[in-house]
C-alpha positions as CSV (number, residue, x, y, z in Angstrom):
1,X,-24.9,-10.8,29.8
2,X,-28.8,-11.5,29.5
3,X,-31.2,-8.8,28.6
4,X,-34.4,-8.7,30.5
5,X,-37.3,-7.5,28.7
6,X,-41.1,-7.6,29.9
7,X,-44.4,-7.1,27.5
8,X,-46.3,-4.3,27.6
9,X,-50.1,-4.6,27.7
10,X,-52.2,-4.0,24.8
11,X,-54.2,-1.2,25.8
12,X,-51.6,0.9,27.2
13,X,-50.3,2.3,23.6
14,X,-53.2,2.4,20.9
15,X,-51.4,1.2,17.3
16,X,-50.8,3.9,15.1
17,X,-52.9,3.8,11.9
18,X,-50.1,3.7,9.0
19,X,-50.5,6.5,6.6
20,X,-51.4,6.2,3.1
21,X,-49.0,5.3,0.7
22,X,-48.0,8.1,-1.4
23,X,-48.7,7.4,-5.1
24,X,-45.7,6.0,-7.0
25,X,-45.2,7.9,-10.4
26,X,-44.6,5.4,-13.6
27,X,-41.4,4.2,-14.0
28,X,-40.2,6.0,-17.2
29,X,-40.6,9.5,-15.5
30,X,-38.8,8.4,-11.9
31,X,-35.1,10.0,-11.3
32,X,-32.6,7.4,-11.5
33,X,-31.9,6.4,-8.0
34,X,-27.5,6.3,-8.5
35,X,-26.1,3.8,-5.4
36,X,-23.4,2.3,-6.6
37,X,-21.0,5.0,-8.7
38,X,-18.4,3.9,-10.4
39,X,-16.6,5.4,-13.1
40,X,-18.1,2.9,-16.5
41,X,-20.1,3.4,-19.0
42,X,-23.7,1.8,-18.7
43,X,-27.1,2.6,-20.9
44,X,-30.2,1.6,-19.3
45,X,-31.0,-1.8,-19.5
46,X,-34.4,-3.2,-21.6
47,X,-36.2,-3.3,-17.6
48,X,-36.0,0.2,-17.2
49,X,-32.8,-0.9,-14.7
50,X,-30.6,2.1,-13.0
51,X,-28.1,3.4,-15.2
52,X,-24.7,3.8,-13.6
53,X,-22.7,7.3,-13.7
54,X,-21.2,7.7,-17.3
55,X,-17.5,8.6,-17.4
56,X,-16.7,12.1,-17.4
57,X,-16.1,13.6,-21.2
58,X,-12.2,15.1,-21.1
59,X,-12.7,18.3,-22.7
60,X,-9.7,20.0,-21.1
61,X,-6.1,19.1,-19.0
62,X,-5.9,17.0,-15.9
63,X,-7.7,19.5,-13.8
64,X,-10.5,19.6,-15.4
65,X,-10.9,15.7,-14.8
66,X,-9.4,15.2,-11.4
67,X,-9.1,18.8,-10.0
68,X,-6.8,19.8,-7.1
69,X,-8.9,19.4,-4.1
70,X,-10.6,16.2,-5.4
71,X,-6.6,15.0,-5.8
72,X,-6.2,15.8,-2.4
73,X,-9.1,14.0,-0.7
74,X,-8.2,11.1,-3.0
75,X,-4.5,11.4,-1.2
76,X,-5.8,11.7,2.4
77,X,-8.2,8.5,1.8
78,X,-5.6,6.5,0.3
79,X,-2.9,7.7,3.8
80,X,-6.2,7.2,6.2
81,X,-6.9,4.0,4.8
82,X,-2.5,2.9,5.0
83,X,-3.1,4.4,8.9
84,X,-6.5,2.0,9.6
85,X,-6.6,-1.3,6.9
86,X,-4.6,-3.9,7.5
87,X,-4.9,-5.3,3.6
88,X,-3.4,-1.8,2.2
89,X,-1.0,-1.3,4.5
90,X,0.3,-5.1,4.2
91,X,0.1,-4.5,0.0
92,X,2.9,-1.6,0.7
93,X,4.6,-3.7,2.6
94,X,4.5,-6.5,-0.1
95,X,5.8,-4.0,-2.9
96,X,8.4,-2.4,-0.9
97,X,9.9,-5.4,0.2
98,X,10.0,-7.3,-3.1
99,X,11.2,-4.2,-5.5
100,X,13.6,-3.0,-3.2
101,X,13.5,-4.8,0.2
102,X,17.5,-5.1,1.3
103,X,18.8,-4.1,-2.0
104,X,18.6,-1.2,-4.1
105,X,22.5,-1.6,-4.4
106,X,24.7,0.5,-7.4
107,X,26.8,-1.9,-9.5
108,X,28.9,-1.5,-12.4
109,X,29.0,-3.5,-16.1
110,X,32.6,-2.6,-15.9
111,X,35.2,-3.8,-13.0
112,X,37.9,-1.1,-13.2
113,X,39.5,0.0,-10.2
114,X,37.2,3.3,-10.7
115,X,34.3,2.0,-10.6
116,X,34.7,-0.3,-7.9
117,X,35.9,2.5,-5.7
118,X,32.7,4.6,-7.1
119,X,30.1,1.6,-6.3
120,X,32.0,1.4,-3.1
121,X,31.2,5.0,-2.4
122,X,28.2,5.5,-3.3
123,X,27.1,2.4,-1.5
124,X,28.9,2.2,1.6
125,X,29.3,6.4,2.1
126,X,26.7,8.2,0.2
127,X,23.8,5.6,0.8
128,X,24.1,6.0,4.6
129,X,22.3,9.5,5.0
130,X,21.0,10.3,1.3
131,X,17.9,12.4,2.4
132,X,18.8,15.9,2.8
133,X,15.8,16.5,5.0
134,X,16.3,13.9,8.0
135,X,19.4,12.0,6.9
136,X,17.4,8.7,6.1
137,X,19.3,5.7,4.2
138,X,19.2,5.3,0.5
139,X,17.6,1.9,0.9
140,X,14.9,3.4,3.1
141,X,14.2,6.6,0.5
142,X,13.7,4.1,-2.7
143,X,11.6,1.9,-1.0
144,X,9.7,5.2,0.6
145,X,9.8,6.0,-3.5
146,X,8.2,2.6,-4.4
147,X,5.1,3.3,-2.3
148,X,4.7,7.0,-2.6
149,X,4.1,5.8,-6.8
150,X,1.6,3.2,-6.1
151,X,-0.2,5.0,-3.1
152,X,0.2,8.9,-3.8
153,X,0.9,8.4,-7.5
154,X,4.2,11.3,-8.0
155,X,6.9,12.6,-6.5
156,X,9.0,15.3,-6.5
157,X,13.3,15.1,-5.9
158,X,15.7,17.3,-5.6
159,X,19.4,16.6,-5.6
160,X,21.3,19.8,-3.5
161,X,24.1,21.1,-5.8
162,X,23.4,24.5,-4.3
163,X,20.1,25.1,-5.3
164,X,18.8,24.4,-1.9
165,X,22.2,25.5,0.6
166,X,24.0,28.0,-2.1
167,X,23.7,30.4,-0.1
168,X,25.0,28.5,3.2
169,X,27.2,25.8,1.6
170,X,29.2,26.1,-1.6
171,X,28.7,23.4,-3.7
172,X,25.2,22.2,-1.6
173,X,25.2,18.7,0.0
174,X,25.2,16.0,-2.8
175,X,22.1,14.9,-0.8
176,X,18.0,14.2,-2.0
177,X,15.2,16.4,-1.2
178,X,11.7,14.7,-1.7
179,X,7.9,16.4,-2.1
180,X,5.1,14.6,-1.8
181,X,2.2,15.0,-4.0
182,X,0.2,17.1,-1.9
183,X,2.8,19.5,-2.2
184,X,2.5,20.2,-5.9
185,X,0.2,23.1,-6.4
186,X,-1.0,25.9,-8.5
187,X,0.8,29.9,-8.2
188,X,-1.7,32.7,-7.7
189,X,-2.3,34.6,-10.5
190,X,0.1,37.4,-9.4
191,X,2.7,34.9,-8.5
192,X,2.2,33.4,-12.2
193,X,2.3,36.7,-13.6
194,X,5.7,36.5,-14.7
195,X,5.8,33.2,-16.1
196,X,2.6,34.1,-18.5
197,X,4.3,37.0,-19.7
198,X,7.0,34.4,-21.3
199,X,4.3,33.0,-23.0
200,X,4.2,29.6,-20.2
201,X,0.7,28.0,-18.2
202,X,0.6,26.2,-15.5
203,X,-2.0,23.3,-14.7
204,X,-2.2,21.3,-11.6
205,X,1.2,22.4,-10.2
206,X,3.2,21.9,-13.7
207,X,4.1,24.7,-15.6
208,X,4.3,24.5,-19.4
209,X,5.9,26.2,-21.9
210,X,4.2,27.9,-25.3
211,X,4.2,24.4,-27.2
212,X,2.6,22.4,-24.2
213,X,6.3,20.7,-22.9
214,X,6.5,20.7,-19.3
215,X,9.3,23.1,-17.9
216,X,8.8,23.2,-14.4
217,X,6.8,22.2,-11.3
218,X,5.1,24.6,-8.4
219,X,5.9,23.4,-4.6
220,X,4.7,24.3,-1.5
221,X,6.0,23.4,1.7
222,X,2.6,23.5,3.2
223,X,0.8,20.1,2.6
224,X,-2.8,20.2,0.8
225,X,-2.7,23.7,-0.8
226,X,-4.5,24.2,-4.3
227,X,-2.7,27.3,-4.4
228,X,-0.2,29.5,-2.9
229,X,1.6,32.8,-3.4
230,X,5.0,33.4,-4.5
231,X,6.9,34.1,-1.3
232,X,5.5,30.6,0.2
233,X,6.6,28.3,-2.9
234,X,9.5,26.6,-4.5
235,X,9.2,27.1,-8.3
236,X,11.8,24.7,-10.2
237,X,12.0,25.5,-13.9
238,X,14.1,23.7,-16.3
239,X,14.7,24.1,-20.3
240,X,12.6,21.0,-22.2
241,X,15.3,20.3,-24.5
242,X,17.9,19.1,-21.3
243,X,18.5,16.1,-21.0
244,X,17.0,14.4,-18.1
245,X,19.7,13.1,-16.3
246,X,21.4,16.5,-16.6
247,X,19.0,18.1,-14.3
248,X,18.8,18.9,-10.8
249,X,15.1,17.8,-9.9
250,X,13.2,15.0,-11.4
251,X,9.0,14.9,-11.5
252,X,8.5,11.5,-10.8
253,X,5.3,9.4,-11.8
254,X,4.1,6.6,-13.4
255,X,1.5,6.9,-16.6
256,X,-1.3,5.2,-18.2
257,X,-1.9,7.3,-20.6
258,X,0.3,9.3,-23.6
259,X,-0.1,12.7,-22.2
260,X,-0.5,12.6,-18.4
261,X,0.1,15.3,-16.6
262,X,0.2,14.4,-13.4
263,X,0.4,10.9,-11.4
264,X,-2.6,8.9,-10.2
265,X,-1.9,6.2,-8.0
266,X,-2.8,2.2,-8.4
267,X,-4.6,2.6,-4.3
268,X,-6.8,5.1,-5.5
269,X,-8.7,2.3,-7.6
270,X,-8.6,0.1,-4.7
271,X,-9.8,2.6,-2.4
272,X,-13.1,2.2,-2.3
273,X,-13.0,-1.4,-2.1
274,X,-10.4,-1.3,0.4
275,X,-12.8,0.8,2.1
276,X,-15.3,-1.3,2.3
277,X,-14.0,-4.4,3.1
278,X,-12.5,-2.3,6.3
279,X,-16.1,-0.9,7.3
280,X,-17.5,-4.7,6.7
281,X,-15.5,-6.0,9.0
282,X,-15.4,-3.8,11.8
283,X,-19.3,-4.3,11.8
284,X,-18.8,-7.7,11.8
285,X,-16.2,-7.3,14.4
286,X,-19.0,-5.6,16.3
287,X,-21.8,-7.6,16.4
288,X,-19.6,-10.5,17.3
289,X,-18.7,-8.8,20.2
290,X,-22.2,-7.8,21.2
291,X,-22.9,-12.1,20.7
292,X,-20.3,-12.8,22.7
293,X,-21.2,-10.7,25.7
294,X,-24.8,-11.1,25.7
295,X,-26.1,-14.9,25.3
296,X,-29.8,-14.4,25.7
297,X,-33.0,-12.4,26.3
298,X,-35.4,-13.1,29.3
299,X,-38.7,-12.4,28.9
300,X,-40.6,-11.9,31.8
301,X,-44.7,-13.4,32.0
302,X,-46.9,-10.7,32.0
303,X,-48.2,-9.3,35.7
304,X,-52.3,-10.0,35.9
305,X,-52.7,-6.7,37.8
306,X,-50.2,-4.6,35.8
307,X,-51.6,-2.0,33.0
308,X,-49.0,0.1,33.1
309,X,-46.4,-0.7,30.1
310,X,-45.6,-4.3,32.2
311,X,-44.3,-2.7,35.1
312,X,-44.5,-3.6,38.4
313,X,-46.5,-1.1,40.8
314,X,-44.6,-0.1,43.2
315,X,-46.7,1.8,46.0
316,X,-45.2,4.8,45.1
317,X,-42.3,3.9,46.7
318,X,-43.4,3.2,49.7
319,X,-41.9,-0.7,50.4
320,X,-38.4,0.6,48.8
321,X,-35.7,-1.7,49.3
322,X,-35.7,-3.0,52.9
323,X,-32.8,-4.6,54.7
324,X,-30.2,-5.1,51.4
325,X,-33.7,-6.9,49.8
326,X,-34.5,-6.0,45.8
327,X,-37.1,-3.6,45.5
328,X,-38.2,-6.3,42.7
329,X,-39.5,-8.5,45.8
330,X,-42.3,-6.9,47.0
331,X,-44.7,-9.8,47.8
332,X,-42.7,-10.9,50.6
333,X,-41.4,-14.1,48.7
334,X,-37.8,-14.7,49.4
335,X,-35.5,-15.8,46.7
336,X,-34.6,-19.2,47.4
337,X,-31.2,-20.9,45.6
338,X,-29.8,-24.0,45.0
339,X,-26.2,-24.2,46.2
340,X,-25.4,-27.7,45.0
341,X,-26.7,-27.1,41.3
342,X,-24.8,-23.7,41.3
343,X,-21.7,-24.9,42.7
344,X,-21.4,-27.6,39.7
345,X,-22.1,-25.0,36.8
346,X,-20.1,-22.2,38.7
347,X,-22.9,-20.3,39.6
348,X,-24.4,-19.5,36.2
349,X,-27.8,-20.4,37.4
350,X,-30.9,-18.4,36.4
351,X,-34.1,-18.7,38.5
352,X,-37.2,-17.4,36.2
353,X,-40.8,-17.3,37.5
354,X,-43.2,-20.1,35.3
355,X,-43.5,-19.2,32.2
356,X,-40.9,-16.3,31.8
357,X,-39.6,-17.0,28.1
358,X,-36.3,-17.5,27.3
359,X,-34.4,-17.0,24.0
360,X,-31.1,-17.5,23.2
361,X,-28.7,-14.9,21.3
362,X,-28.1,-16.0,17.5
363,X,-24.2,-17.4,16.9
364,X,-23.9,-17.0,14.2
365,X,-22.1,-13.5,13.7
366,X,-19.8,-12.7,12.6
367,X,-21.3,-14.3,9.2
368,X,-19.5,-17.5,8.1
369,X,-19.5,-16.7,4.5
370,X,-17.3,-13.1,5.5
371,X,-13.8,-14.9,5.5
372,X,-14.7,-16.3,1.6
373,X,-16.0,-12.5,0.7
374,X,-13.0,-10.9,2.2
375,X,-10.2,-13.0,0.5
376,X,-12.0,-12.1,-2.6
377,X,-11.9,-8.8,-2.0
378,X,-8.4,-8.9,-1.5
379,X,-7.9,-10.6,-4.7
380,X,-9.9,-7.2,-6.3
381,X,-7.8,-4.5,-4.3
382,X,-4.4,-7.0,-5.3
383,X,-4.8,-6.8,-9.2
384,X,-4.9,-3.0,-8.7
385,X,-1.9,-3.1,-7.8
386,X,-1.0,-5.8,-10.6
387,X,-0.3,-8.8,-7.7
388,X,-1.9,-11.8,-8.1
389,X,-3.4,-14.2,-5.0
390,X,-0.7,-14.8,-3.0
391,X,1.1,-11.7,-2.8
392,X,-2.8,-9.8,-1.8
393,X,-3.9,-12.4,0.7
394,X,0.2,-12.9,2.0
395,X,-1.3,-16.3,2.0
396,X,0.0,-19.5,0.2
397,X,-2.8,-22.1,0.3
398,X,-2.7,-23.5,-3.4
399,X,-1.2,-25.9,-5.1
400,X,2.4,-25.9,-6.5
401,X,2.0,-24.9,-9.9
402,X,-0.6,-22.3,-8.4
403,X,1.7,-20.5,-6.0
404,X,4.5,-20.5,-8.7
405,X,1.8,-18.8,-11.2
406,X,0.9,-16.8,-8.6
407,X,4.6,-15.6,-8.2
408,X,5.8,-15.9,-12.1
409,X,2.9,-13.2,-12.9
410,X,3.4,-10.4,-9.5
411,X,6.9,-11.2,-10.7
412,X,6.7,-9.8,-13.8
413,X,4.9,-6.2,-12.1
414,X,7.6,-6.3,-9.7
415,X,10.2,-6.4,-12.5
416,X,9.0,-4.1,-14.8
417,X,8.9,-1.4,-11.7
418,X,12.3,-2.1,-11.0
419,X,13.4,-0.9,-14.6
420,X,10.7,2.1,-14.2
421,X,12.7,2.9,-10.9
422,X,16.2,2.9,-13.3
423,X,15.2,4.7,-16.2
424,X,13.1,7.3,-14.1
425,X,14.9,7.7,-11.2
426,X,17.9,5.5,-9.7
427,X,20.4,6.4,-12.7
428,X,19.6,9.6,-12.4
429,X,20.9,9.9,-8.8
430,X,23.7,8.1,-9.2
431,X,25.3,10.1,-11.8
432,X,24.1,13.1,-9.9
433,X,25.8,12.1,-6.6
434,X,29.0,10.9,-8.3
435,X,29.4,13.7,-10.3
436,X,29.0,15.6,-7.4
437,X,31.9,13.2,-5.5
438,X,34.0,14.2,-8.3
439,X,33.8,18.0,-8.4
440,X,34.6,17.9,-4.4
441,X,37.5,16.0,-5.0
442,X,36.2,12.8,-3.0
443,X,36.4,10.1,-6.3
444,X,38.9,10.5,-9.3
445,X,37.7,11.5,-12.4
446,X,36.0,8.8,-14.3
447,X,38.1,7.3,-17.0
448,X,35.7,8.0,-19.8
449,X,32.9,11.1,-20.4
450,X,29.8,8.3,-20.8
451,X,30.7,6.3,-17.4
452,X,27.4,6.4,-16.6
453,X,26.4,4.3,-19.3
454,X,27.3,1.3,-17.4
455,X,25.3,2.1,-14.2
456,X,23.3,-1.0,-13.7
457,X,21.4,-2.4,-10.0
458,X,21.1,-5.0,-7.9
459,X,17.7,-5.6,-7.1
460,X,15.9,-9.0,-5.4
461,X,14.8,-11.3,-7.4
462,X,12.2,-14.2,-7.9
463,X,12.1,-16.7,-5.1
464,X,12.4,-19.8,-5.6
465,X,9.6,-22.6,-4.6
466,X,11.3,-25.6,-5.2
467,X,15.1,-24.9,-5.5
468,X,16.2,-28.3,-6.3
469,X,14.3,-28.2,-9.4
470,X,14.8,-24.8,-10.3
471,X,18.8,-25.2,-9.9
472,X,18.6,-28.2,-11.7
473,X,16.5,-26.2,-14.8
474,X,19.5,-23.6,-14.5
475,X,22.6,-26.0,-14.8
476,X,20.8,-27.5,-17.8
477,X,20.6,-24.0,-19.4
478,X,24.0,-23.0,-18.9
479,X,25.1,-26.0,-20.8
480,X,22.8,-25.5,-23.7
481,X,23.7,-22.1,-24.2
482,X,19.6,-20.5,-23.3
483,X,21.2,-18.7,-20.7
484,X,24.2,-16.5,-19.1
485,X,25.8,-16.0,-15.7
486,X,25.2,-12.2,-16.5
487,X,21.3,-12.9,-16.6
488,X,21.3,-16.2,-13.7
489,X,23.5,-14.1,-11.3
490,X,22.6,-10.5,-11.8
491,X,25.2,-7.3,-12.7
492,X,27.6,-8.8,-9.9
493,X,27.9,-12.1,-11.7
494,X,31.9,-11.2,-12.0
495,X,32.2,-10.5,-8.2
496,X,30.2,-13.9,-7.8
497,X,32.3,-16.2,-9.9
498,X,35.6,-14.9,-8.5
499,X,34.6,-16.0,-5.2
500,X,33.6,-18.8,-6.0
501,X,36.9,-19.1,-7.9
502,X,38.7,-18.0,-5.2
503,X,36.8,-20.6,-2.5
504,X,37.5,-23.5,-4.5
505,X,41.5,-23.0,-4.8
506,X,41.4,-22.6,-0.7
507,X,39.2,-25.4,-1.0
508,X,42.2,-27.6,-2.9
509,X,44.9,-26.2,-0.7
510,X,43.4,-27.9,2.5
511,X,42.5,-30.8,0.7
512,X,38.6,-30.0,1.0
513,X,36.7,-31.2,-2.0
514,X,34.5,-28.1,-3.3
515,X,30.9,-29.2,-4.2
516,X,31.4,-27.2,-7.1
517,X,33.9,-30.2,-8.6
518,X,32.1,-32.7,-7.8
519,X,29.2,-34.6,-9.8
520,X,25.6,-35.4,-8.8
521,X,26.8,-38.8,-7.3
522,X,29.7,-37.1,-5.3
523,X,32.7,-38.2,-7.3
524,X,35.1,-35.3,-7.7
525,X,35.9,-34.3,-10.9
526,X,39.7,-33.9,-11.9
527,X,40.9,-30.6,-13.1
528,X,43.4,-30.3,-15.3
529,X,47.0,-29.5,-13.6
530,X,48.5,-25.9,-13.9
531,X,51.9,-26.0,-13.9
532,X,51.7,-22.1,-12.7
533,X,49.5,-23.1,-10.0
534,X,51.6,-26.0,-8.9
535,X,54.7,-24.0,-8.7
């Protein structure tokens, strides 16, 4: 597409006479002109430069630093930007597939006959429909978990022992209940009323009791509420001296700091330069469209008889168009064309009058440099989320030792959530949905009262970039003793070694060497006889 443009004559518009500058005032007494905000401390620089926002002064509870509604629109810019960027929505695919991604799987330290049946319950049975709201997978809800802690920052479960169905089912339905954070909110004051009376506050949704514990959490099943009334909320309470795992609801979230009330998510530091990086490219994705449609501008020679902004007169349109002619061609010339010359460039032929000017459309958008900028960005939203250059870019263009760096250190974030996800949360509803097995009379009784000690969980683990060398590394640490099958194998190590104990006696029935007997050279390596086993 070529845009046509003709110059206008210099005495049809006079040129406006600028106005005068208004008088700048010295620099010591101009306001600071704030652009950039971000949440540091800065003093002003010897220059007189632009001092950035200082961090806000906590002189009261969470509220008072990130108050509801400014939680809220921190929520809904995080879930518009996992609807509309590409880079967050790929970072909650990285996490969820690498904490939890096909696994998330209940074992046991012991190998009784009870536990096995339990593990195979919980696993095969329970996990199929654990959410009591749409009857969702276990695997699905923890990984649903993973992401609502990095990108919402909290939770809120439930497990239904009749607290939620009492009234319709005895017993409730062993099954998980989940509110998001824009669900937590704040009671009127005379829904509270009864709760101050006993001495309790309430701050951001979380109740507290008179020495500041927290004993119990404010929902609403309305999203974005700051407050809400009695009659439309589920208050859960709970006494600060139980046990965790002995209650029925968890508040989940992760911390960064000794006495955080509630969670605050890894996006939101990323938003804003997720944010960013999402409006830079879509202008960039913009004006390379504009480029690629329009490929020059035509500038028409100025008429010798025109005064009129560079138009054409046209006789008041008198000639009009005539016979299918362009009422462009008024002088009675006919457009003449070149059938040869258009046939061999496919008819992309322009015929301009002498000395029309013609300039071609820049090519250089979108801007070559934006690829470099955008990975780099990446790399600044990643480390929000504690993942290092390959896992923010899903991208592995570095050297060997780079990548494995790359995975040895996300690998380490990834671990330690796995162990949050146990201590806060997975332990906790495995006892609770056993237990609950047990009291309907679907498992046995457990042979001992601390069972759930040896609750452990199979989660994935490390990949491996060169597994040649990494086996090799492994053998030579089983022999010396620096490691265990236990640690090499996981909490199924026993199930693992007995099938591979079982496989190789198959193996020496049908007179099939088993790789596992033979040496690096392929000479099979003679076990000694069993006369049990012969006989």
């Amino acid at each position: 597409m070529a845009t046509r443009k003709t110059k206008a004559t210099k005495a049809a518009t006079p040129a406006p006479v600028p106005a005068p500058a208004p008088a700048r005032r010295p620099a010591a007494r101009r306001a600071a002109s704030i652009r950039n905000r971000y949440d540091v401390t800065s003093g002003e620089n010897a220059d007189g430069g632009r001092v950035r926002r200082p961090a806000r002064v906590e002189t009261g509870g969470e509220e008072t630093v990130l108050r509801p509604y400014e939680r809220l629109k921190a929520i809904g810019l995080v879930r518009d930007l996992m609807r509309n960027s590409p880079q967050i929505r790929g970072l909650s695919r990285t996490l969820r597939c690498n904490i939890v991604g096909p696994l998330g799987k209940l074992r046991f330290r012991q190998q009784d006959e009870w536990f096995a049946k339990a593990a195979k319950w919980f696993n095969d049975i329970w996990a199929r429909a654990a959410d009591f709201i749409d009857g969702s997978t276990w695997r699905e809800c923890l990984q649903l978990c993973v992401h609502a802690l990095a990108f919402d920052g909290e939770f809120v479960v439930v497990f239904d022992d009749g607290i939620l169905t009492g009234a319709t089912k005895k017993g409730g339905t062993g099954r998980l209940c989940f509110f998001e954070a824009d669900k937590i909110c704040n009671l009127d004051a005379a829904g509270f009323e009864p709760f101050k009376k006993k001495g309790m506050s309430q701050e951001s949704g979380i109740i507290f009791d008179a020495l500041g514990r927290k004993c119990g959490v404010v929902l609403a099943f309305q999203r974005g509420l700051t407050e809400t009334s009695a009659e439309k909320a589920v208050v859960l309470t709970c006494d600060p001296d139980m046990p965790q795992n002995e209650r029925n609801w968890l508040h989940v979230m992760r911390k960064f700091r000794l006495r955080q009330d509630r969670g605050v998510s890894d996006a939101v530091t990323a938003a804003s330069t997720s944010l960013d990086s999402l409006e830079i490219m879509g202008l960039e994705m913009q004006s390379a469209k504009i480029g690629a449609a329009r490929y020059a501008t035509v500038y028409e020679k100025e008429p010798a008889d025109s005064q009129d902004l560079g138009l054409l007169p046209d006789d008041d349109g008198k000639d009009g168009d005539k016979d299918g002619e362009d009422a462009d061609n008024k002088d009675g010339e006919e457009d003449w064309h070149s059938p040869a010359l258009e046939n061999i460039t496919g008819g992309n032929v322009d015929y301009l009058k002498e000395g029309d000017k013609v300039e071609l459309a820049p090519t250089n958008r979108p801007n070559p440099n934006l690829a470099a900028f955008l990975d780099y960005a990446s790399d600044v939203s990643g480390a929000a989320f504690g993942v290092s250059h390959a896992y923010s870019r899903l991208k592995a263009d570095t050297s060997y030792t780079a990548f494995r760096g790359d995975i040895m250190m996300t690998w380490r974030v990834f671990e330690d959530f796995q162990q949050f996800l146990e201590d806060a949360f997975t332990d906790w509803v495995a006892r609770r949905a056993i237990e609950h097995a047990v009291s309907a009379g679907t498992l046995d009784a457990p042979p001992s009262a601390e069972w759930f000690e040896d609750i452990a969980w199979q989660y994935p683990a490390p990949p491996s970039v060169d597994e040649g060398r990494e086996a090799s590394a492994t053998v030579q640490k089983l022999k010396g003793g620096l490691t265990t099958y236990r640690d090499t194998l996981g909490p199924n190590w026993r199930d693992v070694l007995t099938n591979v104990a079982e496989e190789i006696q198959v193996c020496k029935k049908l007179g099939i060497p088993h790789p596992a007997l033979e040496t690096a050279s392929g000479a099979v390596i003679e076990q000694p006889k069993d006369n049990q086993n012969e006989d």
